[in-house]
C-alpha positions in Angstrom: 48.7 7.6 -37.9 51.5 9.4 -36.3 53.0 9.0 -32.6 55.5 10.7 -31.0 56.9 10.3 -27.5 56.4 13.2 -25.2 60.3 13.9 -24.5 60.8 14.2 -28.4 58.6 17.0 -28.0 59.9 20.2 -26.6 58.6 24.2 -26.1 62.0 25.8 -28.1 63.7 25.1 -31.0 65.1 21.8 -31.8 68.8 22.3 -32.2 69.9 21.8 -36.2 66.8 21.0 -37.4 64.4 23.4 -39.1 61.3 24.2 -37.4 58.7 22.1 -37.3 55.9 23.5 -35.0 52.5 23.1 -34.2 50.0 25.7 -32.4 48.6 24.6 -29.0 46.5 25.6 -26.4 47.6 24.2 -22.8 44.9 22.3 -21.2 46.5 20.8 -18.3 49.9 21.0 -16.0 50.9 18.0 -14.0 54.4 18.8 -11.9 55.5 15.5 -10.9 59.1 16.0 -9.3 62.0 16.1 -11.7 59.6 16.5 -14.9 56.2 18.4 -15.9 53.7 16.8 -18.4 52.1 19.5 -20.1 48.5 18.4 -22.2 47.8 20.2 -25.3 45.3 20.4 -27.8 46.6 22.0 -31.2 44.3 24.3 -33.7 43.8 20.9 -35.6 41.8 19.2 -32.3 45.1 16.7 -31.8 46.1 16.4 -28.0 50.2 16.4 -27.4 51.5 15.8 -24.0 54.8 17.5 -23.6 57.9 16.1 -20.9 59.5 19.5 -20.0 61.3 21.0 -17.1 59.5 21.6 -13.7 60.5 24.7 -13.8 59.1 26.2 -16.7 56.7 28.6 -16.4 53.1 27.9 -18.2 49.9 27.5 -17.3 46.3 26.2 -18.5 44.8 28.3 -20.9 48.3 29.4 -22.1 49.1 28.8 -26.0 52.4 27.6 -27.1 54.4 27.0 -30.0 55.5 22.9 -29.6 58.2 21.6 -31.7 58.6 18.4 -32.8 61.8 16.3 -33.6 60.9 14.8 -36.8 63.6 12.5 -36.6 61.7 10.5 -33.8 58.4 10.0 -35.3 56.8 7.2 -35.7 54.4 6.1 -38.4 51.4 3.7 -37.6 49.4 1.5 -39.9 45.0 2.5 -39.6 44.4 -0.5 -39.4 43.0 -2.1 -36.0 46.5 -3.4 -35.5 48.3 -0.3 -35.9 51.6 -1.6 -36.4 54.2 0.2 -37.2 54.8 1.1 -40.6 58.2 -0.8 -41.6 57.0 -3.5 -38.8 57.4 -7.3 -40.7 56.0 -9.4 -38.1 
Protein backbone atom coordinates (compact mmCIF):
# COMPACT_ATOMS: atom_id res chain seq x y z
CA UNK A 1 0.00 0.00 0.00
CA UNK A 2 1.09 3.44 -0.70
CA UNK A 3 0.32 6.82 1.26
CA UNK A 4 1.25 10.03 0.64
CA UNK A 5 0.37 13.25 2.58
CA UNK A 6 -1.76 15.69 0.77
CA UNK A 7 0.91 18.76 0.83
CA UNK A 8 3.52 16.34 -0.90
CA UNK A 9 1.11 16.41 -3.59
CA UNK A 10 0.96 19.39 -5.80
CA UNK A 11 -1.05 20.52 -9.36
CA UNK A 12 2.63 21.66 -11.25
CA UNK A 13 5.73 20.24 -11.57
CA UNK A 14 7.81 19.24 -8.68
CA UNK A 15 10.99 21.25 -8.95
CA UNK A 16 14.23 18.80 -9.87
CA UNK A 17 12.54 15.81 -9.98
CA UNK A 18 11.21 14.13 -13.11
CA UNK A 19 7.58 13.93 -13.54
CA UNK A 20 5.69 11.69 -11.83
CA UNK A 21 1.95 12.31 -12.58
CA UNK A 22 -1.20 10.73 -12.24
CA UNK A 23 -4.65 11.58 -14.23
CA UNK A 24 -7.54 12.80 -12.03
CA UNK A 25 -10.92 13.95 -12.18
CA UNK A 26 -11.80 16.65 -9.28
CA UNK A 27 -14.64 15.48 -7.27
CA UNK A 28 -14.78 17.94 -4.55
CA UNK A 29 -13.28 21.64 -3.54
CA UNK A 30 -13.23 22.52 0.15
CA UNK A 31 -11.69 26.30 0.67
CA UNK A 32 -10.86 26.44 4.17
CA UNK A 33 -8.92 29.87 4.70
CA UNK A 34 -5.24 29.81 4.04
CA UNK A 35 -5.46 26.27 2.15
CA UNK A 36 -7.89 24.38 -0.38
CA UNK A 37 -8.27 20.46 -0.17
CA UNK A 38 -8.99 19.33 -3.49
CA UNK A 39 -10.56 15.39 -3.68
CA UNK A 40 -9.60 13.41 -6.70
CA UNK A 41 -10.26 10.22 -8.15
CA UNK A 42 -7.55 9.12 -10.77
CA UNK A 43 -8.32 6.84 -14.10
CA UNK A 44 -7.17 3.87 -11.78
CA UNK A 45 -10.43 4.52 -9.11
CA UNK A 46 -7.67 5.81 -6.35
CA UNK A 47 -8.99 9.00 -4.43
CA UNK A 48 -5.96 11.79 -3.79
CA UNK A 49 -6.74 14.81 -1.64
CA UNK A 50 -4.53 17.65 -2.68
CA UNK A 51 -3.34 20.85 -0.06
CA UNK A 52 -3.08 23.65 -2.62
CA UNK A 53 -3.48 27.39 -2.65
CA UNK A 54 -6.89 29.04 -2.08
CA UNK A 55 -6.50 30.76 -4.81
CA UNK A 56 -6.25 28.42 -7.45
CA UNK A 57 -8.68 28.16 -9.82
CA UNK A 58 -10.43 24.53 -10.27
CA UNK A 59 -13.55 23.16 -9.98
CA UNK A 60 -15.60 19.76 -9.57
CA UNK A 61 -15.71 17.99 -12.62
CA UNK A 62 -12.36 19.55 -13.74
CA UNK A 63 -9.49 16.93 -14.60
CA UNK A 64 -5.98 17.52 -13.65
CA UNK A 65 -2.59 16.40 -13.97
CA UNK A 66 -1.36 15.67 -9.92
CA UNK A 67 2.21 15.27 -9.28
CA UNK A 68 3.57 13.49 -6.77
CA UNK A 69 6.95 13.92 -4.81
CA UNK A 70 8.27 10.55 -4.75
CA UNK A 71 10.63 11.32 -2.24
CA UNK A 72 7.80 11.50 0.41
CA UNK A 73 6.08 8.31 -0.07
CA UNK A 74 5.48 6.04 2.14
CA UNK A 75 5.13 2.29 1.85
CA UNK A 76 2.62 0.29 3.99
CA UNK A 77 2.61 -3.34 4.85
CA UNK A 78 -1.28 -5.33 3.62
CA UNK A 79 -1.44 -6.64 6.36
CA UNK A 80 -4.29 -5.66 8.98
CA UNK A 81 -1.51 -3.71 10.75
CA UNK A 82 -0.27 -1.88 7.98
CA UNK A 83 2.89 -0.76 9.29
CA UNK A 84 5.18 0.80 7.68
CA UNK A 85 7.42 -0.93 5.58
CA UNK A 86 11.06 -0.50 7.23
CA UNK A 87 8.90 -0.21 10.73
CA UNK A 88 10.79 -2.78 13.51
CA UNK A 89 8.52 -2.47 16.30
Amino acid sequence: MLGIRPEHLSLSPIQGQAENVIKAKVELVEPLGAIKYIYFTSTDGNKLVVDASPHLDVHSGDIARVHLDVEQLHFFGSDEMGKSIGDTQ
